[in-house]
Residue frames as qw, qx, qy, qz and C-alpha x, y, z in Angstrom:
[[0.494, -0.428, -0.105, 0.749, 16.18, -46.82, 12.44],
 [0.387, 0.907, 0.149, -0.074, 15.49, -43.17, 11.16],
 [0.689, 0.573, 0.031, 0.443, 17.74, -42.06, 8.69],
 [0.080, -0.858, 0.296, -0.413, 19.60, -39.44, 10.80],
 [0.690, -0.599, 0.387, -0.123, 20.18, -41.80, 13.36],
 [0.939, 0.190, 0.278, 0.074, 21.38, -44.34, 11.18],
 [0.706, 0.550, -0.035, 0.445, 23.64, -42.24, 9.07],
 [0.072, -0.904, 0.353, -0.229, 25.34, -41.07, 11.99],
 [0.882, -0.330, 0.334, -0.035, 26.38, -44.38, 13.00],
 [0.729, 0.638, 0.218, 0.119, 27.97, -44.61, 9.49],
 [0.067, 0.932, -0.239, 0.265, 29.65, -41.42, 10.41],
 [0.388, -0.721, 0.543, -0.188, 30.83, -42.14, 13.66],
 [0.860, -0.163, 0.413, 0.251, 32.28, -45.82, 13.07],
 [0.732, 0.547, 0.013, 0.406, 33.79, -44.38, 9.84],
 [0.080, 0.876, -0.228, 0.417, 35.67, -41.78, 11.96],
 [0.670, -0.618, 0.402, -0.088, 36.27, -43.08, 15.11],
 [0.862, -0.181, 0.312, 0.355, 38.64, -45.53, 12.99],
 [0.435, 0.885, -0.050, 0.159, 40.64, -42.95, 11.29],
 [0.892, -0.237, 0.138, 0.359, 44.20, -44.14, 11.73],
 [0.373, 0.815, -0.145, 0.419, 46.36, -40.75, 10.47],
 [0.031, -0.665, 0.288, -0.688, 46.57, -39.88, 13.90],
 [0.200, -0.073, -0.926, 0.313, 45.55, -42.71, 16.05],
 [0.379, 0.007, -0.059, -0.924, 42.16, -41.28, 15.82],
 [0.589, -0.135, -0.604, -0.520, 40.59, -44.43, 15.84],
 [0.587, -0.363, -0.721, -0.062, 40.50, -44.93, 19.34],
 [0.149, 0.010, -0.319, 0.936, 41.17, -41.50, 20.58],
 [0.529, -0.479, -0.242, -0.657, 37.16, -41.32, 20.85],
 [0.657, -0.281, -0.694, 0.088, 37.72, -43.23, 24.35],
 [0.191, -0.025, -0.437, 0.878, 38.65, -40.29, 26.19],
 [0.560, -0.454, -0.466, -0.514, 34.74, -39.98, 26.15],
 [0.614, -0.333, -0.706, 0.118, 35.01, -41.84, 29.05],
 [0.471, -0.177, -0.291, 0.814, 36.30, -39.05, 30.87],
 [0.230, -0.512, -0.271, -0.782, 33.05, -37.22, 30.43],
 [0.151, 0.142, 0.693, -0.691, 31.96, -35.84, 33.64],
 [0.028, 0.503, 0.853, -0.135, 28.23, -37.17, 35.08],
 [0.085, 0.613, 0.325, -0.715, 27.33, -33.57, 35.50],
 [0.061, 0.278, -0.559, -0.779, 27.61, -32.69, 31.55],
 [0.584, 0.432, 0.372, -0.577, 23.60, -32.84, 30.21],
 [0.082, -0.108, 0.668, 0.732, 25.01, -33.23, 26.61],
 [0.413, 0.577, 0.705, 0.014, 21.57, -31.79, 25.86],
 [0.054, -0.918, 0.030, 0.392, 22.76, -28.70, 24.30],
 [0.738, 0.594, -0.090, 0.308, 24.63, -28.60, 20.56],
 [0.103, 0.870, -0.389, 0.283, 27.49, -26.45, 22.63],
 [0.650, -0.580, 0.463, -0.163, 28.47, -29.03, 24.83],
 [0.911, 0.361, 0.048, 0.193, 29.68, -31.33, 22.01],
 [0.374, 0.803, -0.268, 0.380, 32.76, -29.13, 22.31],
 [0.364, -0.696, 0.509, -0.353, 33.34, -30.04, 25.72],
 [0.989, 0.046, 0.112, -0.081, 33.29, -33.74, 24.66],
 [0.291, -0.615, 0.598, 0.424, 37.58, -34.81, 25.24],
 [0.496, -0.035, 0.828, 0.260, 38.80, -37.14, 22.03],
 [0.576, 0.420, 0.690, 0.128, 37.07, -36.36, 19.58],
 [0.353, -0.159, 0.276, 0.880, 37.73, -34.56, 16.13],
 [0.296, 0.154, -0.089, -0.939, 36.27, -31.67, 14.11],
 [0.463, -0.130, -0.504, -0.718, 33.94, -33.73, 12.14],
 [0.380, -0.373, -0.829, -0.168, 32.51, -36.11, 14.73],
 [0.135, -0.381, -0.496, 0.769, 31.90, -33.40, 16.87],
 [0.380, 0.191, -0.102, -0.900, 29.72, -31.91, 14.46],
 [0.568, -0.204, -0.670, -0.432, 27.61, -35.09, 13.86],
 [0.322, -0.305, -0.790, 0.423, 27.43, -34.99, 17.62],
 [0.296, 0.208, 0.121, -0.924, 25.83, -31.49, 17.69],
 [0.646, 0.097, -0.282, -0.702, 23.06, -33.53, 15.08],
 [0.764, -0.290, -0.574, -0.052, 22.49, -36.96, 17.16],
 [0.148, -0.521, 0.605, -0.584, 22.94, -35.44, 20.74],
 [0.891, -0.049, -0.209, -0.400, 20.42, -38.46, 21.31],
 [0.941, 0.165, -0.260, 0.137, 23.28, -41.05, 20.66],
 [0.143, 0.713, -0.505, 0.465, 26.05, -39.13, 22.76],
 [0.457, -0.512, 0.609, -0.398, 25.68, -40.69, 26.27],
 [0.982, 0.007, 0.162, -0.098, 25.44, -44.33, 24.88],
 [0.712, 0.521, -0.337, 0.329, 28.80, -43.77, 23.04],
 [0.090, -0.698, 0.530, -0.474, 30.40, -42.16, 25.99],
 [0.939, -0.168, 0.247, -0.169, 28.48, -45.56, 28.09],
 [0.908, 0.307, -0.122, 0.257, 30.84, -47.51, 25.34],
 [0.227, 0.780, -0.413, 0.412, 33.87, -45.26, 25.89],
 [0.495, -0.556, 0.496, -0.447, 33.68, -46.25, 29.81],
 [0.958, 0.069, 0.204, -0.191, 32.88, -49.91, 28.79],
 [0.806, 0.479, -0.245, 0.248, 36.07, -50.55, 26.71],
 [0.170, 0.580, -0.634, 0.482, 38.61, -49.17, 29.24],
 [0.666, -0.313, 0.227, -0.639, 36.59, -51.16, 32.09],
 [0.985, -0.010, 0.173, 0.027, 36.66, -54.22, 30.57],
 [0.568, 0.573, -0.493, 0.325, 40.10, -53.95, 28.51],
 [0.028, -0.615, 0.638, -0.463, 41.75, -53.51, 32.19],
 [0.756, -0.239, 0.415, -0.447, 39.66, -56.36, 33.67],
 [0.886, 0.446, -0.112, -0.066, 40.48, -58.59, 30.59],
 [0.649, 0.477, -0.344, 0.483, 44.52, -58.05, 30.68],
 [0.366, -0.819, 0.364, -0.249, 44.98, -57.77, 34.76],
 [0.904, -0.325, 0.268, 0.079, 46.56, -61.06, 34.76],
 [0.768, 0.456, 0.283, 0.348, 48.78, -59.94, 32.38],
 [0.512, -0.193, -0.002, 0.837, 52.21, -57.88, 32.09],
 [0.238, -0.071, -0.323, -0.913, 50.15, -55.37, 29.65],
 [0.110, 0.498, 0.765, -0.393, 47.28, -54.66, 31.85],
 [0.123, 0.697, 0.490, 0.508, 45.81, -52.27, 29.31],
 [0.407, -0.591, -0.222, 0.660, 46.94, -49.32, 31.90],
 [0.168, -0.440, 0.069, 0.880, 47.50, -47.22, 29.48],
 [0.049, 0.339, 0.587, 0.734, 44.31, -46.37, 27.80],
 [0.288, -0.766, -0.459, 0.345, 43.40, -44.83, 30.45],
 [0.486, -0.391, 0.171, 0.762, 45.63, -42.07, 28.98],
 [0.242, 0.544, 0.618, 0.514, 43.41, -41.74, 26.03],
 [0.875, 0.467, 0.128, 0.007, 43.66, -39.74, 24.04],
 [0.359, 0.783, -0.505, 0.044, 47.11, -39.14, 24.16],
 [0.957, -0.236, 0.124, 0.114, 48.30, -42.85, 24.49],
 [0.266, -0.780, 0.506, 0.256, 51.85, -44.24, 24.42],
 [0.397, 0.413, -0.641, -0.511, 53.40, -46.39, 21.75],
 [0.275, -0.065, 0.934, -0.219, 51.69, -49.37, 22.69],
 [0.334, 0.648, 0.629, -0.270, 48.66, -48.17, 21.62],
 [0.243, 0.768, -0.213, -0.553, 50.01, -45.46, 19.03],
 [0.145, 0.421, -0.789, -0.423, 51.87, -47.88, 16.65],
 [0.803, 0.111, -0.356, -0.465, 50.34, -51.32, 14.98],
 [0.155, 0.349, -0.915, 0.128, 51.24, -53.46, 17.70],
 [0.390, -0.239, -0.882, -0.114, 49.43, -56.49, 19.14],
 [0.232, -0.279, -0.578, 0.731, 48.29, -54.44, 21.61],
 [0.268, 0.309, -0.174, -0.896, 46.66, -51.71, 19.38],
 [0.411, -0.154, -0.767, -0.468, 44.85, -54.87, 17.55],
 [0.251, -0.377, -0.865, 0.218, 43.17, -55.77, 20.61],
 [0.074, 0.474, 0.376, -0.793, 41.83, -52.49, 21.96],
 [0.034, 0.062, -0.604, -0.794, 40.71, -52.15, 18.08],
 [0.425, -0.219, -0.850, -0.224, 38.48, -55.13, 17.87],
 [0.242, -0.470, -0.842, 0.110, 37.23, -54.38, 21.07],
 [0.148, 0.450, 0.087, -0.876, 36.37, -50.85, 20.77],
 [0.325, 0.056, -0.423, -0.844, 34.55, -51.91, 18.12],
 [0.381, -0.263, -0.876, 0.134, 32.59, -54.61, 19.87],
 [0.195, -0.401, -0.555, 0.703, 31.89, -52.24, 22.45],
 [0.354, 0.305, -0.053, -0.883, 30.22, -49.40, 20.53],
 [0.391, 0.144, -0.644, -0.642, 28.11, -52.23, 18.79],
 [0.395, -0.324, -0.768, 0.386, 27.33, -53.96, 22.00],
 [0.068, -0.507, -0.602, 0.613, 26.21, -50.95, 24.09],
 [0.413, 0.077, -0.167, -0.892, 24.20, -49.19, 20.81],
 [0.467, -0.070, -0.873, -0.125, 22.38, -53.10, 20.37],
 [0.272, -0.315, -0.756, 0.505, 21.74, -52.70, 24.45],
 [0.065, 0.322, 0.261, -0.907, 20.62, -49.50, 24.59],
 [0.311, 0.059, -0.698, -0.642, 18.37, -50.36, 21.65],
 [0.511, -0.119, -0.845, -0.103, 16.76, -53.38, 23.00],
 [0.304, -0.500, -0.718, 0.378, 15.84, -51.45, 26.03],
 [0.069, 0.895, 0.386, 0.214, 14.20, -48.74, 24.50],
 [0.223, -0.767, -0.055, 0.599, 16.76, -45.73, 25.42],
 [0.045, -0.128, 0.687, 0.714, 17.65, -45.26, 21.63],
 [0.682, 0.578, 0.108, -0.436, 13.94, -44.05, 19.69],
 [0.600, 0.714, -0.227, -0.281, 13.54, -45.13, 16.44],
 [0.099, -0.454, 0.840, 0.280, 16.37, -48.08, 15.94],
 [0.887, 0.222, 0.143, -0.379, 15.57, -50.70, 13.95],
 [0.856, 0.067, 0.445, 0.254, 17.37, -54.07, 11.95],
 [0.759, 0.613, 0.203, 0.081, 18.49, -51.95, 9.48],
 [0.830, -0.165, 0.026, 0.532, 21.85, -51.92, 7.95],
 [0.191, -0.780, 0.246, 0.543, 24.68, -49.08, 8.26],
 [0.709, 0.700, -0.075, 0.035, 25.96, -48.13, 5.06],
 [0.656, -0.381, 0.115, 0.641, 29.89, -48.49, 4.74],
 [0.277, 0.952, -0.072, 0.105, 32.05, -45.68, 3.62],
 [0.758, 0.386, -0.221, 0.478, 35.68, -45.49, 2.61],
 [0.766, -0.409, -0.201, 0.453, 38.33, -44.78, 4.89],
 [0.479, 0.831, -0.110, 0.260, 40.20, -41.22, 4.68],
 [0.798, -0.004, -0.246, 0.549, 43.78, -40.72, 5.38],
 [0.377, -0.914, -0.010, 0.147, 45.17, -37.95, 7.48],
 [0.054, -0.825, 0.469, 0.311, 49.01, -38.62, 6.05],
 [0.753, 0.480, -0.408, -0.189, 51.17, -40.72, 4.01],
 [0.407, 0.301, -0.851, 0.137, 52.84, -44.20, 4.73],
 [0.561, -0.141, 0.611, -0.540, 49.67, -44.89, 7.13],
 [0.724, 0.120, -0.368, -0.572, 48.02, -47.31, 4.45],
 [0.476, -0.018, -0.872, 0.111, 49.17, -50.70, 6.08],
 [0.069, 0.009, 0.561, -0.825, 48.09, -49.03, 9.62],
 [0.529, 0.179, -0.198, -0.806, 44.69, -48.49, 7.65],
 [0.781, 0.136, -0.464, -0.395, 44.19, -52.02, 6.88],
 [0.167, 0.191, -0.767, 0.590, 45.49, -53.05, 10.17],
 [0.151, 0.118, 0.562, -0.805, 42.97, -51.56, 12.08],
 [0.628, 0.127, -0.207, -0.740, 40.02, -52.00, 9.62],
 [0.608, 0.033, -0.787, -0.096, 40.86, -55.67, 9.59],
 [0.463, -0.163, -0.866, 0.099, 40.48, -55.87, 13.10],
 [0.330, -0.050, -0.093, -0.938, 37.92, -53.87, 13.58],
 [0.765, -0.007, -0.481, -0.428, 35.64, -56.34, 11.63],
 [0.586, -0.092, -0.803, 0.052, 36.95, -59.20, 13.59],
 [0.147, 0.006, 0.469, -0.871, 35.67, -57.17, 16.84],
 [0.740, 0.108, -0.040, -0.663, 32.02, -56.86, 15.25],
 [0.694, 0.014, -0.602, -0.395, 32.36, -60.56, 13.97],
 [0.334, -0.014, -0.887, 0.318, 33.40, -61.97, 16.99],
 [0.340, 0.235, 0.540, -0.733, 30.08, -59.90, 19.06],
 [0.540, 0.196, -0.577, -0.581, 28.22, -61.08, 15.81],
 [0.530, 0.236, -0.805, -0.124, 28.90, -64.64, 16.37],
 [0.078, -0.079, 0.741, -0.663, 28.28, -64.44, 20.25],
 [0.566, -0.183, -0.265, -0.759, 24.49, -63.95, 19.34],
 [0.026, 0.030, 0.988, -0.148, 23.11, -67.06, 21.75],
 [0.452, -0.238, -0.739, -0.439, 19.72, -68.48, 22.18],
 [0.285, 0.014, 0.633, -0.720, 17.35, -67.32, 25.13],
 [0.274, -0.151, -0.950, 0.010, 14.33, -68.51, 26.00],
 [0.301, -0.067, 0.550, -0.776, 11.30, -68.17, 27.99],
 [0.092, -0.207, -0.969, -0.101, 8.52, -70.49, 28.67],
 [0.523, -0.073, 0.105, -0.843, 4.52, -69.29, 29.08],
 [0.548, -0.191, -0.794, -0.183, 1.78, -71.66, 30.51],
 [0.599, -0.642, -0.136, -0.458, -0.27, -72.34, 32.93],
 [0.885, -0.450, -0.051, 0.112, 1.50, -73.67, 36.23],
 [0.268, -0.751, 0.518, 0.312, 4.77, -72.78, 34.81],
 [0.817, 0.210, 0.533, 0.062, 4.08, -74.94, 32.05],
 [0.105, -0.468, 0.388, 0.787, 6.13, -74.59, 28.67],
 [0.583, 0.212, 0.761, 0.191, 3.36, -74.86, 26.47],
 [0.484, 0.832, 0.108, 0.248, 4.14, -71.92, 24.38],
 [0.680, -0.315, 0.149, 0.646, 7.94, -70.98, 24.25],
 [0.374, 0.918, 0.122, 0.046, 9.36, -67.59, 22.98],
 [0.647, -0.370, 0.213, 0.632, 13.03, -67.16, 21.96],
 [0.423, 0.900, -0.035, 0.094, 15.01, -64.73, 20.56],
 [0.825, 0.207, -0.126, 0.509, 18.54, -64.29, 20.19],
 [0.423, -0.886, -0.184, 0.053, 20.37, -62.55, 22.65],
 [0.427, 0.719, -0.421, 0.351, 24.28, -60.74, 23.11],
 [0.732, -0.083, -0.393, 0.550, 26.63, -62.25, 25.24],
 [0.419, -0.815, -0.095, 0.389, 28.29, -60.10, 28.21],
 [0.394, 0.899, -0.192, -0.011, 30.91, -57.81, 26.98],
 [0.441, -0.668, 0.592, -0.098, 33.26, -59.14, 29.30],
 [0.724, -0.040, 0.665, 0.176, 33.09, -62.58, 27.79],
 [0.537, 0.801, 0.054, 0.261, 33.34, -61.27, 23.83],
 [0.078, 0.883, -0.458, 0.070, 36.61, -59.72, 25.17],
 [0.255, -0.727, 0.622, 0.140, 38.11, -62.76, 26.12],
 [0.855, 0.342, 0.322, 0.220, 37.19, -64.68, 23.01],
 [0.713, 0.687, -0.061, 0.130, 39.16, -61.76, 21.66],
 [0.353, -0.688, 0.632, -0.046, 42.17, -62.14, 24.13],
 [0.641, -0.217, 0.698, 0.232, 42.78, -65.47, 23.01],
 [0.643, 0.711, 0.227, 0.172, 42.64, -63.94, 19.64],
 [0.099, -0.965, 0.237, -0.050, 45.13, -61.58, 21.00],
 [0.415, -0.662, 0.613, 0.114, 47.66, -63.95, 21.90],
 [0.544, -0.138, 0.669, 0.486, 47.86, -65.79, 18.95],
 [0.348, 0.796, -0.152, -0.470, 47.90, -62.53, 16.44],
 [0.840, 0.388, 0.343, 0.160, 49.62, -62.85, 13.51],
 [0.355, -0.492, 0.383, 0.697, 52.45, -60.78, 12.25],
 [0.539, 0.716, 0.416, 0.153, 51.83, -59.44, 8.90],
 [0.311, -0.344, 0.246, 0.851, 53.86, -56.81, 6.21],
 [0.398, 0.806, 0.098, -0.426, 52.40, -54.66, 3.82],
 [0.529, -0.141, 0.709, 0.445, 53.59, -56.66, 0.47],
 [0.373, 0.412, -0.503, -0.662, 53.12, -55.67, -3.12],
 [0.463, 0.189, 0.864, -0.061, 50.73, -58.55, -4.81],
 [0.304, 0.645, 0.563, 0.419, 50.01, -57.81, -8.66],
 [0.187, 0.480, -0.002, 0.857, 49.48, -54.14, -9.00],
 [0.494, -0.711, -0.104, -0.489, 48.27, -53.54, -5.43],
 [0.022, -0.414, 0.683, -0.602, 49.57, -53.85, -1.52],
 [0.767, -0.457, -0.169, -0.417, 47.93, -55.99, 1.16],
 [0.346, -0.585, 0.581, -0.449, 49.09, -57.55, 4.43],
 [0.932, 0.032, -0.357, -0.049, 49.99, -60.83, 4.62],
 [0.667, -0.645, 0.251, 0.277, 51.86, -62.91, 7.59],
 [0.331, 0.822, -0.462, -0.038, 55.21, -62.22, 7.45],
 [0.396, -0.382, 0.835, 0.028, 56.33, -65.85, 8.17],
 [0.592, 0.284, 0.753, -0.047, 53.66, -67.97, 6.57],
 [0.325, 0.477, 0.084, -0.812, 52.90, -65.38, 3.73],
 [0.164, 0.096, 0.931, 0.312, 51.78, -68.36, 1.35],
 [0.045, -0.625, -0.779, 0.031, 48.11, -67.63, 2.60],
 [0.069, -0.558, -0.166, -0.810, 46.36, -64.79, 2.86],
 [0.313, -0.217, 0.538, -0.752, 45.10, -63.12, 6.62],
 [0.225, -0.469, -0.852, -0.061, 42.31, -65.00, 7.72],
 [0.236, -0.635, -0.267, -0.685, 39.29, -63.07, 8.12],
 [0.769, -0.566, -0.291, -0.064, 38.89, -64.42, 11.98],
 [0.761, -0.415, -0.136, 0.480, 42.27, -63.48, 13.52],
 [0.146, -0.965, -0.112, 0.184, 43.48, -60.59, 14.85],
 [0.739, 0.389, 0.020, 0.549, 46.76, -58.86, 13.03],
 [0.273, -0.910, 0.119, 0.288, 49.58, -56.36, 13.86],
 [0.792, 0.583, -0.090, 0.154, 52.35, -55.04, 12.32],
 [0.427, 0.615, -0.550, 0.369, 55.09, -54.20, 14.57],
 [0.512, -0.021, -0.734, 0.445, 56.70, -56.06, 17.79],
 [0.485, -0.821, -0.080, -0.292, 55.42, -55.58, 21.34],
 [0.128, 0.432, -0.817, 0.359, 58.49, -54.88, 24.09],
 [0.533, -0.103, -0.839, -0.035, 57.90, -57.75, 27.01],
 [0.067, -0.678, 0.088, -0.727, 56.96, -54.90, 29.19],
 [0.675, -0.193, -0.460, 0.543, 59.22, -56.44, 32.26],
 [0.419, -0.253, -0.088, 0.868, 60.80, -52.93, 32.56],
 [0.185, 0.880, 0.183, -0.398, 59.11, -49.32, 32.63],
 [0.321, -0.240, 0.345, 0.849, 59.98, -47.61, 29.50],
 [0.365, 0.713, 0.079, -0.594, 57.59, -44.57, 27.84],
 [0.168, 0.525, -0.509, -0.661, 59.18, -44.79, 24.75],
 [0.366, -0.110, -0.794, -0.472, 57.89, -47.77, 23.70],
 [0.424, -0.358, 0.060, -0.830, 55.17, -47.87, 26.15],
 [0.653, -0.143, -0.729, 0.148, 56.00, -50.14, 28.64],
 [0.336, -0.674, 0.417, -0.509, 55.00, -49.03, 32.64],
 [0.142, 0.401, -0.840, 0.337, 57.05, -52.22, 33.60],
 [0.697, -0.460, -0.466, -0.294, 55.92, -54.49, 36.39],
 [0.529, -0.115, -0.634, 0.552, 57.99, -53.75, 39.27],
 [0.388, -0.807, -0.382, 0.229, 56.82, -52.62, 42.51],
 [0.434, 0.316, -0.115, 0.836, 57.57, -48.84, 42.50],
 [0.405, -0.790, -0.362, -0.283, 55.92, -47.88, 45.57],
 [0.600, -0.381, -0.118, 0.693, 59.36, -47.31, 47.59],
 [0.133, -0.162, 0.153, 0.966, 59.69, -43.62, 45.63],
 [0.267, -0.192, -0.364, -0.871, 56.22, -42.84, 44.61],
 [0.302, -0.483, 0.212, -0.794, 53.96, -44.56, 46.43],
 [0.116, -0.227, 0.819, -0.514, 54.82, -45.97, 49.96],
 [0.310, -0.097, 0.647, -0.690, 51.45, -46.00, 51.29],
 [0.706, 0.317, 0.046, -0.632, 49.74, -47.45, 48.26],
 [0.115, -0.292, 0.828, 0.465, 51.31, -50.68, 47.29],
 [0.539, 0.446, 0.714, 0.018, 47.97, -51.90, 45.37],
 [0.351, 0.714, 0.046, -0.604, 48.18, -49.04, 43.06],
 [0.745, 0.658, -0.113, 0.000, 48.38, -49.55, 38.71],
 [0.304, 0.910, -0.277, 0.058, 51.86, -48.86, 39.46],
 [0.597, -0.407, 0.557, -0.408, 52.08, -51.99, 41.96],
 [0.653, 0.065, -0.653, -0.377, 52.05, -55.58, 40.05],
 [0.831, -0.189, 0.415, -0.318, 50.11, -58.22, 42.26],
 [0.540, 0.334, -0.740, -0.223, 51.35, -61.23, 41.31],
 [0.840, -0.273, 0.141, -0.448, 49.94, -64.76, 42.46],
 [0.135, -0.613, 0.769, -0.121, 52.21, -67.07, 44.32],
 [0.553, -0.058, 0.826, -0.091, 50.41, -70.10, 43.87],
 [0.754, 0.609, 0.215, -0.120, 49.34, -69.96, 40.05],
 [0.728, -0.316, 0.494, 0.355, 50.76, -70.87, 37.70],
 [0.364, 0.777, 0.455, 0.238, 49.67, -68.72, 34.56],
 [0.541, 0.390, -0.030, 0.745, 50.52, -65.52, 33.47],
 [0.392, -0.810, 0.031, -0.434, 49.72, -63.98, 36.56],
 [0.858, -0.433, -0.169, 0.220, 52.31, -65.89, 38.52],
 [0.317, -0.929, 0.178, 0.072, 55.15, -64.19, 40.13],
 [0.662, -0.218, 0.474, 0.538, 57.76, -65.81, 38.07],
 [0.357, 0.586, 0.533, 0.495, 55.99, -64.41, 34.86],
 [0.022, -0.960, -0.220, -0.173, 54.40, -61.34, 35.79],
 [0.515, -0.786, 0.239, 0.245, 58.09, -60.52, 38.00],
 [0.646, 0.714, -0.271, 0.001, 59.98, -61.44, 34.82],
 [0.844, 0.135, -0.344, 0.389, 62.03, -63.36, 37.04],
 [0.135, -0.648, 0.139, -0.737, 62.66, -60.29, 39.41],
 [0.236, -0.335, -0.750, 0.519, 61.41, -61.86, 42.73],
 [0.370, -0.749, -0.324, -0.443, 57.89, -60.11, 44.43],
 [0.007, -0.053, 0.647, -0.760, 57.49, -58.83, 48.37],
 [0.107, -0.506, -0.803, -0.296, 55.24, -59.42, 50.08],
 [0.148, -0.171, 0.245, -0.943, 53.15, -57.15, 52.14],
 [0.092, 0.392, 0.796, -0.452, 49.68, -57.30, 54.75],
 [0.153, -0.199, -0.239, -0.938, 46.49, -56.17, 53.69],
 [0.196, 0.263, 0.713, -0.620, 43.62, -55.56, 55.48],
 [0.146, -0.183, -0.650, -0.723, 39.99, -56.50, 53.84],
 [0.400, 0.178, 0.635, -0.636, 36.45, -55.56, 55.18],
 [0.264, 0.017, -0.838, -0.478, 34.21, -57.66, 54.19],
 [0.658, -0.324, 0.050, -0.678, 30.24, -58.16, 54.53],
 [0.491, 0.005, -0.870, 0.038, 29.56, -61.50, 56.74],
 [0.164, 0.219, 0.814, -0.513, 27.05, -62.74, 59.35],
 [0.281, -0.140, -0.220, -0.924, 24.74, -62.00, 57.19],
 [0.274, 0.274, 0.883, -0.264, 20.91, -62.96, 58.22],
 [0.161, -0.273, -0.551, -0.772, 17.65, -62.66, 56.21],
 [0.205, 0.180, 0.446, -0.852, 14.80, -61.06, 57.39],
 [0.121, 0.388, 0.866, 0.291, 11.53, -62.01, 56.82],
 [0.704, 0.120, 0.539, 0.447, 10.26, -59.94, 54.56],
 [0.955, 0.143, 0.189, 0.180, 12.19, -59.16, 52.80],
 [0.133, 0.915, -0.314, 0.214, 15.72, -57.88, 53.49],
 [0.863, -0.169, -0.335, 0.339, 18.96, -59.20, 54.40],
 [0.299, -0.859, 0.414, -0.033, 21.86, -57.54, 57.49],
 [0.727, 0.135, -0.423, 0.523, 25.78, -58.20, 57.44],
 [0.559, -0.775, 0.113, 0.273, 27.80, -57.22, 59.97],
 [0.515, 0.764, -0.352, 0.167, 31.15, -55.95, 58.44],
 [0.911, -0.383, 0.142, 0.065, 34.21, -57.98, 59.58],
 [0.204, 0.909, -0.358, -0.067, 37.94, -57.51, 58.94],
 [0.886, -0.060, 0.435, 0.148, 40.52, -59.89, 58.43],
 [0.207, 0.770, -0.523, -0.301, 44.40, -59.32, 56.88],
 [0.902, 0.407, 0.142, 0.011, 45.91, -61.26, 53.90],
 [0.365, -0.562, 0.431, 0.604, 49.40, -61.24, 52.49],
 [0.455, 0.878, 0.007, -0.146, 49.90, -59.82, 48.82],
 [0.712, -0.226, 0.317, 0.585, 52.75, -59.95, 46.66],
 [0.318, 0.897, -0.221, -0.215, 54.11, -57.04, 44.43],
 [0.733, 0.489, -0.185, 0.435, 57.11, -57.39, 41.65],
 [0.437, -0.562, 0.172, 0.681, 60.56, -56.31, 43.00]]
């Protein structure tokens, strides 16, 4: 990797997790870079949403690396919502980025997960973009680390929150690494095999770290000899384990809308906003025959659901054509849905 590239990576993972201001994941509003934007041009780094003085100036010197981060930016809110739709906290509100609500502003279990996988994600889709040649010049070699700075006092536990699970983001797309294959030979014979070690989808690295999510850990910021560190705050015998995600304050059960702690509820509030849309974010589906946390006892918090018709068009007759192409006919064909009350 040349040395510019490299030591912006350095940069930008040491910033993007700057935790004064919730700064470490206020680089997602990337995502919200319009298609039209060239970002070939040091001035456009200014039009770039989320991001602060200094990594905007290492973006003016690696315009190169800009549209793969922004790729990541688009990738983490993508998959976060796909990851947590069965789930009261659908990750709805990091779409909001960068000015999120306390869900995502404070050290809750919620804020650990989008951590870990915002880092995953910017190590995943530089790794991809690597491996298929849109990134010159990368190579095996390693990122230097660099110390954390603060932005204000009484963040230091917040700090070591988010660094901790950070790492367990990278370790857990680390660990994914799997074993491909491919066979050469004559006939299709395998008498010379070449493997190499490949990344996992992103999608599936998020929900090793969902079920890392749901059984966080609780942790306080405890005095230990002449220094602080985070340790659970039931068990605190042990120390964190490197491998499991941590938070430090409560999540509400986000049944009921409330902003303030940054809950947008699960009932169905299309009767006063909108009628004509009951599938919108603002809509919970819930599934009447499951039994998980998508079912309509859970996800309705006990609330009761309605239901409602929906019409779906969908491809079908299809035939292949020889060769080589295939026709549907489009066909239509209503379902019943359930929203929270």
């Amino acid at each position: 990797m040349k040395p510019s590239l490299r030591f912006f990576l350095a940069g930008f993972l040491l910033l993007i997790l700057q935790t004064g201001l919730c700064y470490g994941i206020k680089w997602i509003a990337l995502s919200k870079t319009s298609l039209a934007l060239a970002l070939n041009q040091t001035q456009h780094c200014k039009q770039l949403e989320g991001l602060v003085v200094s990594q905007v100036q290492l973006c003016r010197s690696n315009l190169e690396l800009m549209q793969t981060i922004i790729q990541a930016a688009r990738e983490v809110i993508k998959t976060c919502r796909k990851t947590f739709s069965d789930m009261r906290w659908n990750c709805s509100s990091i779409e909001l980025a960068p000015n999120y609500l306390l869900d995502l502003d404070r050290g809750t279990r919620e804020s650990a997960f989008v951590y870990a996988l915002s880092a995953a994600a910017i190590s995943h889709t530089i790794a991809r973009a690597c491996t298929t040649g849109d990134l010159p010049g990368c190579s095996c070699g390693p990122i230097p680390d660099a110390p954390m700075k603060m932005k204000k006092s009484g963040s230091q536990a917040n700090k070591l929150m988010h660094l901790h699970n950070s790492e367990v983001g990278r370790q857990v797309l680390k660990a994914s690494l799997e074993m491909k294959c491919k066979c050469h030979g004559v006939s299709g014979s395998c008498s010379i095999k070449t493997c190499w070690k490949g990344l996992q989808e992103l999608r599936d690295i998020a929900l090793d770290l969902k079920t890392k999510y749901l059984s966080a850990t609780k942790v306080v910021h405890r005095p230990m000899g002449t220094r602080k560190y985070l340790v659970p705050k039931d068990i605190d015998i042990r120390p964190v384990k490197e491998t499991e995600l941590i938070y430090l304050q409560s999540s509400p059960d986000f049944c009921m809308k409330n902003e303030k702690v940054g809950s947008h509820g699960t009932q169905d509030r299309s009767a006063w906003r909108e009628r004509e849309n009951p599938r919108s974010q603002y809509s919970r589906q819930c599934n009447k025959t499951s039994n998980g946390s998508d079912s309509c006892d859970l996800m309705c918090c006990g609330r009761g659901y309605n239901p409602y018709m929906d019409k779906v068009v969908e491809r079908c007759h299809c035939k292949y054509h020889w060769c080589c192409y295939v026709t549907c006919k489009k066909c239509e064909r209503t379902v019943e849905r359930y929203v929270c009350k």
